[in-house]
C-alpha positions in Angstrom: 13.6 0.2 -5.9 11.2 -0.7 -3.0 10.8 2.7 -0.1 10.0 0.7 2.8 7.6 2.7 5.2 9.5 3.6 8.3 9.1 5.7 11.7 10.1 7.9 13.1 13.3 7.8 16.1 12.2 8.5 19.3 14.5 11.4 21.3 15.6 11.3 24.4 16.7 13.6 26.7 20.6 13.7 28.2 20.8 12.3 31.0 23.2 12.3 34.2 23.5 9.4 36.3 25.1 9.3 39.8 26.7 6.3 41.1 24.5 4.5 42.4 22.3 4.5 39.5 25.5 3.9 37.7 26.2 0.5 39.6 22.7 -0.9 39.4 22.3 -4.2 37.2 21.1 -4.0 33.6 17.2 -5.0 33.2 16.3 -8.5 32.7 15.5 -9.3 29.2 11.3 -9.8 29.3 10.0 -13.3 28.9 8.9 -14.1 25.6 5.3 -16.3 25.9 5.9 -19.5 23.7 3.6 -18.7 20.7 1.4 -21.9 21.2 0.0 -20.3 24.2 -1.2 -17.4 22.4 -5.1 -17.6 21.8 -4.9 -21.0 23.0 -8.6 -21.4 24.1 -9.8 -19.7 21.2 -12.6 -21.8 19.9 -12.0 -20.4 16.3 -8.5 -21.3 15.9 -9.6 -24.2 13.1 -10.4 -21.0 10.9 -6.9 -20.5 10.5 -6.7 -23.3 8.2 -6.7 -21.5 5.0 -8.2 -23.6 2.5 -9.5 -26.6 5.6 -12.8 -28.1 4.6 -14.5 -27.2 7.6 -13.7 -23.3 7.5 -14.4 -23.2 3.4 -17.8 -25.3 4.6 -18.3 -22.5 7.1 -18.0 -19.5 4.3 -19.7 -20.6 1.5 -22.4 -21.3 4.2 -21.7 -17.5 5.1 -21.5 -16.2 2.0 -25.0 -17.9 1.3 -26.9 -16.5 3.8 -25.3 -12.9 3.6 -25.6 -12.6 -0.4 -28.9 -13.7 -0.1 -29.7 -10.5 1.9 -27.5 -8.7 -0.3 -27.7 -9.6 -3.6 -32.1 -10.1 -2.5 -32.3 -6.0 -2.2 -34.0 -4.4 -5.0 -31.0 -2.0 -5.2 -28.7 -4.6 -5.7 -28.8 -5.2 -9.5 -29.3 -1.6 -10.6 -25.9 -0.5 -8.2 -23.8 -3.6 -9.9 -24.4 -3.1 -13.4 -23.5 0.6 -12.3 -19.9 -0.3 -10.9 -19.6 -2.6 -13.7 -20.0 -0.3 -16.3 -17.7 2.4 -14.4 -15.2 -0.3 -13.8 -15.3 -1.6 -18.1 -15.8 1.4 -19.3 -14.0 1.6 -22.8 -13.3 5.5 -22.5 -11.4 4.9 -19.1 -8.6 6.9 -19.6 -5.4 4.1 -20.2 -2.1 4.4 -17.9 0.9 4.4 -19.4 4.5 3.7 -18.5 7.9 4.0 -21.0 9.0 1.5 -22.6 11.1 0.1 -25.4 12.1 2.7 -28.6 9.9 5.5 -27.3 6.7 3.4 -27.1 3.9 3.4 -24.4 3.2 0.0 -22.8 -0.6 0.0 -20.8 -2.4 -3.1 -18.8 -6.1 -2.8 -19.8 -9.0 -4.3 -18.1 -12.5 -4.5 -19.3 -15.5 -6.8 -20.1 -14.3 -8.3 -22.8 -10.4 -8.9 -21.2 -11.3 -9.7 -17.6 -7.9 -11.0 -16.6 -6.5 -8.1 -18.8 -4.4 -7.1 -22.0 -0.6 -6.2 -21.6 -0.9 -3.8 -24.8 1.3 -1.2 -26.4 0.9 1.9 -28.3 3.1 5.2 -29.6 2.9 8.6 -27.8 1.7 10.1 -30.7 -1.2 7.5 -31.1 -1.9 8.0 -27.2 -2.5 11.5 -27.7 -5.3 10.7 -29.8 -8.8 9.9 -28.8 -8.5 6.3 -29.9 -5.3 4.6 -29.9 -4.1 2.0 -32.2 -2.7 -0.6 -29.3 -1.0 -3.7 -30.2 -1.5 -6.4 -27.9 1.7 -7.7 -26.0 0.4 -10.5 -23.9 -3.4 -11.6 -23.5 -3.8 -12.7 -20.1 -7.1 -14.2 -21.0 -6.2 -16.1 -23.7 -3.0 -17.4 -21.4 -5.2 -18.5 -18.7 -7.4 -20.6 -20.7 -4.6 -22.1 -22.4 -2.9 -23.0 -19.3 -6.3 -23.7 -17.5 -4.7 -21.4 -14.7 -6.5 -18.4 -12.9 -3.5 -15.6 -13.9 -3.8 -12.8 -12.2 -1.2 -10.4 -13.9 0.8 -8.5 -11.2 3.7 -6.8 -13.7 6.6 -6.4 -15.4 10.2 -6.0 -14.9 11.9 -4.9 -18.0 16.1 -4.5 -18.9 17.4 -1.4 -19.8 18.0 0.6 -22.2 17.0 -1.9 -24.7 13.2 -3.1 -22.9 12.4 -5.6 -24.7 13.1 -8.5 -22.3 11.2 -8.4 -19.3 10.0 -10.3 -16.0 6.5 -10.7 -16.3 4.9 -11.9 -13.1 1.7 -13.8 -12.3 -0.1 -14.7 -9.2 -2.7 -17.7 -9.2 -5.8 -16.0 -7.7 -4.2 -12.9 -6.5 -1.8 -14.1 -4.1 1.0 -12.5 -3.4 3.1 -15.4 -4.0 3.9 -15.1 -7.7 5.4 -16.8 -10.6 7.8 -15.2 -12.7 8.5 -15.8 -16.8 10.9 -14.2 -19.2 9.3 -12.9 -22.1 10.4 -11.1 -25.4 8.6 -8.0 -26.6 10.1 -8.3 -29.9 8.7 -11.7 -30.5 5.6 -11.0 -28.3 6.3 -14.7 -26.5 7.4 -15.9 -23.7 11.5 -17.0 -24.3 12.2 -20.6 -25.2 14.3 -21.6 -22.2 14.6 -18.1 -20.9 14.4 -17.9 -17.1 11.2 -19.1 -15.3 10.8 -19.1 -11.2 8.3 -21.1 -10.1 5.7 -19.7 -7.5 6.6 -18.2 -4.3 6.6 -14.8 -2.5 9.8 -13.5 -3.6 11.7 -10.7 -5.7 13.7 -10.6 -8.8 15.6 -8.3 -10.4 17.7 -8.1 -13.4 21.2 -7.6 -13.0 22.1 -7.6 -16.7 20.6 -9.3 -19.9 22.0 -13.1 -18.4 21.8 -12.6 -14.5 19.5 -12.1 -12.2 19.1 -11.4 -8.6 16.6 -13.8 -6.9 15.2 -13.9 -3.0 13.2 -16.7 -2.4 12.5 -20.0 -0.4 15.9 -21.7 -2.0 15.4 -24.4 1.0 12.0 -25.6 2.1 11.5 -23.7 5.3 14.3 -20.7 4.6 12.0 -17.8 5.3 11.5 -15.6 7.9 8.9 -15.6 10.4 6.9 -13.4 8.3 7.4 -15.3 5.6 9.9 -14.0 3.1 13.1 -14.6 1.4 16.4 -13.7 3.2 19.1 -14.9 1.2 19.8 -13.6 -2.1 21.5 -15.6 -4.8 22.6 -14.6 -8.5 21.0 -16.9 -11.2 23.1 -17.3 -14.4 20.9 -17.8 -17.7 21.0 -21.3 -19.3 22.1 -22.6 -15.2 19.6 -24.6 -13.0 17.9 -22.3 -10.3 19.3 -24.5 -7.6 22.6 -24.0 -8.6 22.3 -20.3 -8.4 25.3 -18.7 -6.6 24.4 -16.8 -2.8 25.3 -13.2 -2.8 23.7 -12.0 0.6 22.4 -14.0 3.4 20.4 -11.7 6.2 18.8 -13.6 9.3 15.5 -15.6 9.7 14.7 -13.3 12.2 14.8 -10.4 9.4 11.3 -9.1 7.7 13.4 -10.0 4.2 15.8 -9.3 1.8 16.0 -8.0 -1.5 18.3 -6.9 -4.4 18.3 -4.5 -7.5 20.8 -2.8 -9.7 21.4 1.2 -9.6 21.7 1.5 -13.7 23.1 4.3 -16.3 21.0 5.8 -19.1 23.0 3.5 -21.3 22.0 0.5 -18.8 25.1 -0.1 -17.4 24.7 -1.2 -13.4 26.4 1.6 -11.6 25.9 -0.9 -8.6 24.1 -3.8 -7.3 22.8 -3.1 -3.7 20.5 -5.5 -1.3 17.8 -4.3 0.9 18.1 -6.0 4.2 15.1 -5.3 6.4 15.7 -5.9 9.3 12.4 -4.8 11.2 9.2 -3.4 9.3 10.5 -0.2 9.7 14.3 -0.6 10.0 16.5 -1.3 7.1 20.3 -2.5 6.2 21.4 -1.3 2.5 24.6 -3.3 1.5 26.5 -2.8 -1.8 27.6 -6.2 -3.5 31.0 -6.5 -4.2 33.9 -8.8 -5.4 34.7 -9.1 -1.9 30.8 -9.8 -0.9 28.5 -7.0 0.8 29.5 -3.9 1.9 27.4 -2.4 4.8 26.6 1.6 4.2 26.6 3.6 6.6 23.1 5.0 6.8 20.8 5.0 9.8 18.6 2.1 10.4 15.6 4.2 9.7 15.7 4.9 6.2 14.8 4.5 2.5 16.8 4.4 -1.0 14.8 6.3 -3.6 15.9 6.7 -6.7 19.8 7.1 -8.9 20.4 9.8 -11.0 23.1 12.1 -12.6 26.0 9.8 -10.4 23.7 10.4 -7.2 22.3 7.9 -4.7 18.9 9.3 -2.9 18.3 8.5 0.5 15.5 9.4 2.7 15.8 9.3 6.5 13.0 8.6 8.9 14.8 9.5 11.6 17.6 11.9 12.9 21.3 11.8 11.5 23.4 13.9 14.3 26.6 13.2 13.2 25.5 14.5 9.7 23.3 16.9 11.0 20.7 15.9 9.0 16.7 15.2 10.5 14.0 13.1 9.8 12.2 13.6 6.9 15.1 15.2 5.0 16.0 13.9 1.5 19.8 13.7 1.1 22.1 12.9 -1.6 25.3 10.7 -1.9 27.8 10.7 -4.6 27.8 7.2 -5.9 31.4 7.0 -6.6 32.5 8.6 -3.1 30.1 6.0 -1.3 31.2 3.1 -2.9 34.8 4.3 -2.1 34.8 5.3 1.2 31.4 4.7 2.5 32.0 6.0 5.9 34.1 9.2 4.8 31.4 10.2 2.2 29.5 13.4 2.5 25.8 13.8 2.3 24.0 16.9 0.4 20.8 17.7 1.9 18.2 18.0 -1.0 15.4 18.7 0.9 13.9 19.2 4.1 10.1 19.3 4.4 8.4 21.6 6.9 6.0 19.9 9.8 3.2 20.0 7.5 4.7 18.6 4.6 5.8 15.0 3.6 7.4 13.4 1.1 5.4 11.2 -0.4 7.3 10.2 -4.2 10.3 10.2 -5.0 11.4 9.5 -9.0 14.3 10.0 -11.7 14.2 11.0 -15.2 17.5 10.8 -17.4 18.8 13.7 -15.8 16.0 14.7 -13.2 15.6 14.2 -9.7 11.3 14.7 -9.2 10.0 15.0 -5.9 6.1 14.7 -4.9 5.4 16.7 -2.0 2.5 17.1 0.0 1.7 20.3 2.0 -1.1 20.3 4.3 -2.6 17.2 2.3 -2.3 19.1 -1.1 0.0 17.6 -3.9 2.8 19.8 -5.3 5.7 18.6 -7.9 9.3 19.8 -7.8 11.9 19.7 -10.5 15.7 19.4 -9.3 18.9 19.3 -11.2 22.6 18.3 -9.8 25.4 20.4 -10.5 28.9 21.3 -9.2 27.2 24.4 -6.8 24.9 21.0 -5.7 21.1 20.5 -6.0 18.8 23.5 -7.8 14.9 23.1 -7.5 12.0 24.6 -9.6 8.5 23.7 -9.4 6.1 21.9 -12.0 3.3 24.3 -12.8 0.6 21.3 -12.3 -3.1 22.7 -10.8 -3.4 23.3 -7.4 -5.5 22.1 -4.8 -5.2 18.6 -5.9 -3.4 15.3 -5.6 -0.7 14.5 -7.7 1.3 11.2 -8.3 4.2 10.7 -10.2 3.6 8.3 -12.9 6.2 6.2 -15.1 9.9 8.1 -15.5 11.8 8.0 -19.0 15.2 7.2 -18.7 15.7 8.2 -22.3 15.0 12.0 -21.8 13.6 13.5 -19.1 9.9 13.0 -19.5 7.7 11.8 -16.8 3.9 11.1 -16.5 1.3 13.1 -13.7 -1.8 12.1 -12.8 -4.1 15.3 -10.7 -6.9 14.1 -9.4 -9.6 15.2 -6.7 -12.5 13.7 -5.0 -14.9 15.4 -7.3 -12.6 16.0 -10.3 -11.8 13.6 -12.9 -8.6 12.5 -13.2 -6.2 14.3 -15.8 -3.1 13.1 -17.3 -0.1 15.4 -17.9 3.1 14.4 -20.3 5.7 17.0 -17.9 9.2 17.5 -18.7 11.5 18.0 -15.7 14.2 19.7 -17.6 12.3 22.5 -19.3 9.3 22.0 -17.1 7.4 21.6 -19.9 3.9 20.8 -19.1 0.8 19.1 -22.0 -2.3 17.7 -20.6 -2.6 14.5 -22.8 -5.8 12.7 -21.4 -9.0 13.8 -19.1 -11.2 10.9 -17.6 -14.3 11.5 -18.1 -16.6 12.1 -15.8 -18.1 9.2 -14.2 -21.3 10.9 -12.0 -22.6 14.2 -11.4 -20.2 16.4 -9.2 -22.1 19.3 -9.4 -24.4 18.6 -6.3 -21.8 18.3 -3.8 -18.9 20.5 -2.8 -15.4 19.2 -0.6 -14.4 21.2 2.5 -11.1 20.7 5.1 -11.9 21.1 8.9 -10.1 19.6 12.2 -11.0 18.3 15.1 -9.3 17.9 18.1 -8.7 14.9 19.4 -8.3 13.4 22.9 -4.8 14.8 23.6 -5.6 18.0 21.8 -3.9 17.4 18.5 -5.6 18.8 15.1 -7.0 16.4 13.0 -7.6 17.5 9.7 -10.5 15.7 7.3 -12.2 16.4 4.3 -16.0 16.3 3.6 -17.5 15.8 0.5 -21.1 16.7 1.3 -24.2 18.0 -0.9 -24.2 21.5 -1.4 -28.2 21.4 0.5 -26.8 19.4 3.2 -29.0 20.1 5.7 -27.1 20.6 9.3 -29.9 18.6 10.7 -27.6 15.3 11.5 -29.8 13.7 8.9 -27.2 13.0 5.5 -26.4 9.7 5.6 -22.6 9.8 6.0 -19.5 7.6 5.0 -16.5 7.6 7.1 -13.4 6.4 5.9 -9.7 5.8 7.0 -6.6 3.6 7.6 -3.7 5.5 10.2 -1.3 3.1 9.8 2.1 2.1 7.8 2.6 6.1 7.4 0.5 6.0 4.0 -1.5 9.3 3.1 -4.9 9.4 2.5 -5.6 12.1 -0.3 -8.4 13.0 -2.2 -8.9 11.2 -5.2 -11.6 10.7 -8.1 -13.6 7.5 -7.1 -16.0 7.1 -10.3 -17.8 3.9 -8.3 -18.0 5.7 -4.8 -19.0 9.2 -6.6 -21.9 7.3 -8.4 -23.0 4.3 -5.7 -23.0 7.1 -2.8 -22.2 10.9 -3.8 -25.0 10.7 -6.7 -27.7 9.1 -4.6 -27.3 12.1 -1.4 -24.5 10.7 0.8 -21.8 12.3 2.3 -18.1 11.3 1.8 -15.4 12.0 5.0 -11.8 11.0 4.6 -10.2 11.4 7.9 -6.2 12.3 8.3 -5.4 10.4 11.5 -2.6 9.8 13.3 -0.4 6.8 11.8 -0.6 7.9 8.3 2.2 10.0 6.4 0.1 13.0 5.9 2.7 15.1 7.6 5.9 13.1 7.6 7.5 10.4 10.0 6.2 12.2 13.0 2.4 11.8 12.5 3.2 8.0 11.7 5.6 7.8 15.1 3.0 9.5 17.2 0.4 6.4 16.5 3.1 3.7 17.0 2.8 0.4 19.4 1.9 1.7 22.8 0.3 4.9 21.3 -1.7 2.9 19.2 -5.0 4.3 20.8 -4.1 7.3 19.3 -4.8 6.5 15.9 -8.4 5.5 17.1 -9.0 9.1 19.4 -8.2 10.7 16.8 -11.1 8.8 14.4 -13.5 9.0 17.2 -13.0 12.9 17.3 -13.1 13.0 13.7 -16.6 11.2 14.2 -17.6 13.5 17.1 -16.9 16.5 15.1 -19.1 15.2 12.1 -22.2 14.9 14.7 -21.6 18.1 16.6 -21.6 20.0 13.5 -24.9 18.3 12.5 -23.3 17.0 9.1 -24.7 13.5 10.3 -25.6 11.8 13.7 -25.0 8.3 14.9 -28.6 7.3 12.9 -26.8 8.0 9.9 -22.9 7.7 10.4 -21.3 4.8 8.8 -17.3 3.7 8.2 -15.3 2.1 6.2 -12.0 0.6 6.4 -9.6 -2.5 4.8 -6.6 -4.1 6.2 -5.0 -1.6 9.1 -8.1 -0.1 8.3 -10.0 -2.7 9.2 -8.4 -3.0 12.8 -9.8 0.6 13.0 -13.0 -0.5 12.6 -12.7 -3.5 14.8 -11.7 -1.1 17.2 -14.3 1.7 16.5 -17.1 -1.1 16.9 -15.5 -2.6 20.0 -14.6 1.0 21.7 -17.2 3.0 20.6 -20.3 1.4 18.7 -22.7 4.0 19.6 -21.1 6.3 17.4 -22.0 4.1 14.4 -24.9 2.8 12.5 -22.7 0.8 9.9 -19.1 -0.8 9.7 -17.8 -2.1 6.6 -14.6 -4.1 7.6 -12.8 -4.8 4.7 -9.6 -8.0 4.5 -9.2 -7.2 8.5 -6.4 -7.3 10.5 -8.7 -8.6 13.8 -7.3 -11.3 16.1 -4.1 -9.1 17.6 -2.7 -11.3 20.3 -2.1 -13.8 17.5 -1.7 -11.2 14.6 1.8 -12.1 14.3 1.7 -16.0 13.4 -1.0 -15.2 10.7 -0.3 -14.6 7.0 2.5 -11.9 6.8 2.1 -10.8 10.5 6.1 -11.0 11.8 6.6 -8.4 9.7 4.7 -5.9 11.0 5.5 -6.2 14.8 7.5 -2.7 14.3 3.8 -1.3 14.1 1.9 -3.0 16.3 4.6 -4.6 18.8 4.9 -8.6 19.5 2.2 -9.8 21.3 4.7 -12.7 22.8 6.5 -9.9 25.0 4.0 -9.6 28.2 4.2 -5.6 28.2 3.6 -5.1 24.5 0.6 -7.9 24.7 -1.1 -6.2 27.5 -1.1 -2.6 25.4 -2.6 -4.5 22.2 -4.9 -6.4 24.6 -6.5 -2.9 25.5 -7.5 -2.2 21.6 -7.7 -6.2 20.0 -11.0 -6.0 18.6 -11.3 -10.1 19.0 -10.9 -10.3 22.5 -13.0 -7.3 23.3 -15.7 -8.8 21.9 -18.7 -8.9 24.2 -22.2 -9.6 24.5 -24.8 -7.2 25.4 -23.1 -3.8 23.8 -25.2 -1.7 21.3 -23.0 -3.4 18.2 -24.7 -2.4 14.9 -25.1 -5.4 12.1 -21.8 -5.3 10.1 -20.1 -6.2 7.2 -17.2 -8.2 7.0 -15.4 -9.3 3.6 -11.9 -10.5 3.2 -10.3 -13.4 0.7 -9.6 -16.7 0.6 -6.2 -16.3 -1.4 -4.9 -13.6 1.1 -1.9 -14.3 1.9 -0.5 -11.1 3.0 -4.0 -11.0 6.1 -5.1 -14.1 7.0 -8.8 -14.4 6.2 -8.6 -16.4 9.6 -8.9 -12.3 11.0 -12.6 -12.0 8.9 -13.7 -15.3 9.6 -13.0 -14.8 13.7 -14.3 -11.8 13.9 -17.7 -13.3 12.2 -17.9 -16.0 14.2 -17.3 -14.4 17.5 -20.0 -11.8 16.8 -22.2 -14.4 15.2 -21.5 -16.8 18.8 -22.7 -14.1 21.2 -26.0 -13.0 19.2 -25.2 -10.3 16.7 -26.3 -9.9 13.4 -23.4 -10.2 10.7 -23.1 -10.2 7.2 -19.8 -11.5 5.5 -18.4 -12.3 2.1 -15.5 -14.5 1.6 -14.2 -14.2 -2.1 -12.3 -17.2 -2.7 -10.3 -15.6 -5.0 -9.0 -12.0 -5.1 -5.5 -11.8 -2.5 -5.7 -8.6 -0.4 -7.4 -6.6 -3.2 -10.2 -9.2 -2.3 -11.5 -9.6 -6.0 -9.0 -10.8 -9.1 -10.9 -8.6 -11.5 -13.2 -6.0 -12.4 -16.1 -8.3 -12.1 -15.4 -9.4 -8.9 -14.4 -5.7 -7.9 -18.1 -4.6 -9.1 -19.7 -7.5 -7.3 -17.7 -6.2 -4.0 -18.6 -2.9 -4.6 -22.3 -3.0 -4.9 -22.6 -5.5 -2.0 -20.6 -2.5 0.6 -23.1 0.0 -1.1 -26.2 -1.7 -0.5 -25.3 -2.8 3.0 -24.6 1.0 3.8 -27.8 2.0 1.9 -29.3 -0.2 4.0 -27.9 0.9 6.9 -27.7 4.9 6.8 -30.6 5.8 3.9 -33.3 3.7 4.6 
């Protein structure tokens, strides 16, 4: 089930109104600017054509010039065979999910399978130090056969039985995919099973012969973000146009989307549809004989997970009438919902404190498994439904750490933990939720030498006084001379956490070699729940970037590093926060590395995915909402004669979730008024910006050496 990221509902004060307050008209409904007028000067607007000749001409040209500098440094070679070997090391420890008769399915990158192995092995085997895994699909082998560039993006398979599966594929790392039936018994794709042809949509099974599809069924039936919003069910050994419409939202709507809630056994308890109606608003219907059933949760919320009869839902915003707030985890009986939606009670399961979040949500057999974070530190819970309600008990995982919730059986009730920190390897746990159970099965090893540096948690306050926290990973002989050359990194946006976690390439490019690593927990992010996303949302967007300047402030007045020798990173949202941090505040900074970038705001929202993410940023067509993102948009703000440092710009060609129109812009505009840039247009990649380890490598060591560069020469 998809748990879209939602805000938090503003409150509002009671009010009383006298008369005449009473009798005065309603507001006039703003103006929308026609879209065409948006950016209308801008001189770069031919970038936006994706694949044009002249804006491919223009980054190959740009990505000739920049690698030269690059890939020309005497470091450059030494630091890529380094992430290479990190990245295709054949002790990496293997992921694993369930999957059919007790087995362990894995994808597996490395040099010798660059596009990747789908791969089985027993649990048994796994524990072992070298696995006997039998190959399911070669990805490799497929692409050369089919003289395609695959880029394998997953698998859907049928319960119990999981042996046929979706698996999809992505030419280049698009998010636009293709979807194929395959058999694991047979280890083939079926003869005249189903087959979608590309398109950014979802699929789902709703038993062995049916699926649930959204896609383009018309040529132009999308939404302005450019997704599905009608929902049809496709009947095996039936054309795909002749597949029959379930659901139908609005092309106004972010998308639409369908699943099946399923038993142990694989029976579908229910088929519901996710109807999102903004970025952060959401419509759950329940399919019926009769056609969709609205329930009646708040708009603000997210189905999690099915277990022992029991539908979780997770509300980003307050429930009065329930008496439930956001934040809190709640629980439905299934059977009472489908019922009588509107007369059926909800169990609160739990309700995080202000510095805690829920950040996972999963289901064994008979277990409902809840990833918590408190104060940025990962803890694991263990609850069980019974006629007294919901009972909790803790999974005795190490503390300190990061823990995510892995792949759930629905066999027993097994699940997979991975604990990580910034300077701890990665360790795999086998838990069991019913008996809490707990056997370490793997340990990464160790990819660079940890024992130089040591991770602290301070704060800083930020421009309205709120506590920032952020986490350090410095060398244990820092000197507090402002001299360490220091990287900076975070996103604040979509309320996604940033926690620590094991970077074998970053520990070994920068950690090994005397830098300093800084993770900042700004405003935007989930770090502590709805609120601390809601706090950085559309017209409090500057927030988000106070808070990284304090974060930055604090580093120089404690003398960790000084603006000499502070660089930052960011990708995506991220990389508006660094179009902002160069715009707002360059002589903080002595490197940027802006990574797939969200840049051009004022027409954000006719590029790539953009419509859909107006519930963060706002619409730039509405006059008041434009004139807050014209304070921050990086693109506009733009201007000669500032104390810019050189930076580093990357993005994708085959993006097509952020334009690479946003990189290419940004480069241009700097390039136009006189400052140095260096950018790197992958033409392959989507918004991971490479479509393999190679290419990650590549990526890797060209950041590295541009912050080398930068911060320790």
């Amino acid at each position: 089930m998809r748990s879209l990221l939602i805000a938090l509902a503003a409150c509002t004060s009671p009010m009383t109104l006298d008369i005449a307050q009473a009798a005065e008209p309603a507001a006039a409904v703003e103006a929308r600017t026609p879209l065409a007028e948006l950016g209308r000067d801008d001189p770069f607007k031919w970038m936006e054509e994706i694949e044009g000749a002249r804006a491919l001409d223009w980054a190959k040209a740009e990505n000739a010039r920049s690698l030269a500098v690059l890939q020309g440094d005497p470091r450059y070679a030494g630091l890529e065979a380094q992430a290479l070997a990190i990245l295709n090391a054949k002790d990496r420890v293997p992921g694993v999910s369930f999957g059919e008769g007790g087995r362990l399915r894995n994808f597996w990158q490395d040099g010798d399978h660059v596009r990747g192995l789908w791969r089985r092995t027993t649990l048994d085997s796994y524990r072992t130090d070298a696995p006997a895994w039998e190959t399911l699909l070669d990805v490799d082998a497929l692409a050369k056969a089919e003289n395609a560039n695959w880029v394998f993006k997953g698998v859907d398979c049928l319960p119990p039985d999981e042996t046929r599966c979706l698996v999809t594929l992505s030419d280049g790392g698009k998010d636009a995919v293709t979807v194929r039936e395959f058999d694991t018994t047979t280890k083939a794709f079926v003869p005249g099973g189903f087959v979608l042809p590309e398109g950014k949509q979802s699929v789902s099974w709703l038993d062995r012969d049916t699926l649930l599809v959204a896609r383009e069924w018309k040529p132009g039936e999308v939404t302005a973000s450019g997704y599905a919003y009608v929902v049809k069910a496709w009947k095996r050994g039936t054309l795909l146009e002749t597949a029959r419409e379930v659901f139908r939202g609005k092309p106004e709507d972010v998308s639409a989307q369908a699943y099946a809630l399923t038993e142990p056994d694989g029976s579908v308890a229910a088929a519901l549809v996710h109807r999102g109606v903004s970025f952060f608003e959401s419509e759950t219907y329940v399919l019926t004989d009769r056609g969709p059933v609205k329930l009646p949760f708040p708009l603000k919320h997210s189905v999690q997970a099915y277990v022992a009869g029991q539908l979780l839902v997770s509300l980003d915003q307050d429930w009065p009438e329930r008496g439930l707030r956001t934040g809190d985890l709640v629980s439905f009986d299934l059977a009472a919902l489908l019922a009588r939606p509107d007369a059926a009670p909800a169990t609160l399961v739990l309700r995080p404190t202000a510095r805690q979040s829920i950040e996972q949500v999963t289901a064994t057999r008979e277990r409902l498994v809840v990833g918590l974070l408190d104060n940025v530190t990962g803890k694991a819970l263990a609850f069980a439904h019974g006629p007294g309600g919901w009972t909790q008990q803790a999974l005795d995982l190490p503390a300190n750490a990061t823990l995510a919730l892995g792949s759930a059986s629905r066999t027993d009730d097994r699940l997979f933990v991975s604990v990580t920190g910034y300077l701890t390897p990665s360790t795999y746990w086998l838990a069991d939720a019913a008996s809490l159970k707990l056997e370490q099965v793997k340990a990464s090893p160790a990819r660079f030498d940890a024992s130089t540096h040591v991770v602290e948690q301070f704060q800083a306050a930020s421009k309205d006084g709120t506590l920032v926290p952020y986490f350090v990973v410095r060398p244990k002989a820092v000197k507090y001379d402002g001299s360490a050359p220091t990287l900076l990194y975070a996103y604040g946006g979509f309320q996604v956490s940033m926690t620590p976690a094991y970077s074998g390439v970053m520990g070994k490019l920068w950690l090994e070699r005397g830098g300093t690593y800084v993770v900042a927990n700004i405003r935007g992010g989930g770090e502590f729940g709805p609120a601390w996303h809601e706090a950085a949302l559309k017209e409090n967007r500057q927030k988000a970037f106070d808070d990284f300047f304090a974060v930055s402030e604090d580093l120089i007045a404690r003398k960790i590093t000084s603006p000499r020798r502070l660089g930052i990173m960011g990708g995506s949202n991220g990389g508006l926060l660094m179009g902002v941090a160069l715009t707002q505040r360059p002589e903080l900074y002595s490197a940027v590395v802006v990574q797939v970038p969200l840049f051009d705001m004022i027409r954000y929202s006719q590029l790539g995915a953009g419509a859909s993410w107006v519930g963060e940023y706002g619409d730039p067509a509405l006059p008041s909402q434009r004139a807050v993102i014209e304070t921050y948009d990086p693109y506009t703000n733009l201007k000669a004669g500032r104390p810019y440092p050189e930076v580093f710009i990357e993005t994708s060609t085959k993006d097509d979730r952020v334009h690479p129109a946003h990189a290419r812009k940004a480069a241009a505009r700097l390039e136009a008024l006189g400052y140095p840039v260096l950018y790197y247009e992958n033409i392959d990649g989507g918004h991971a910006a490479s479509a393999n380890l190679a290419e990650t490598a590549r990526r890797q060591a060209l950041e590295y050496v541009y912050l080398s560069r930068r911060l320790m020469d």
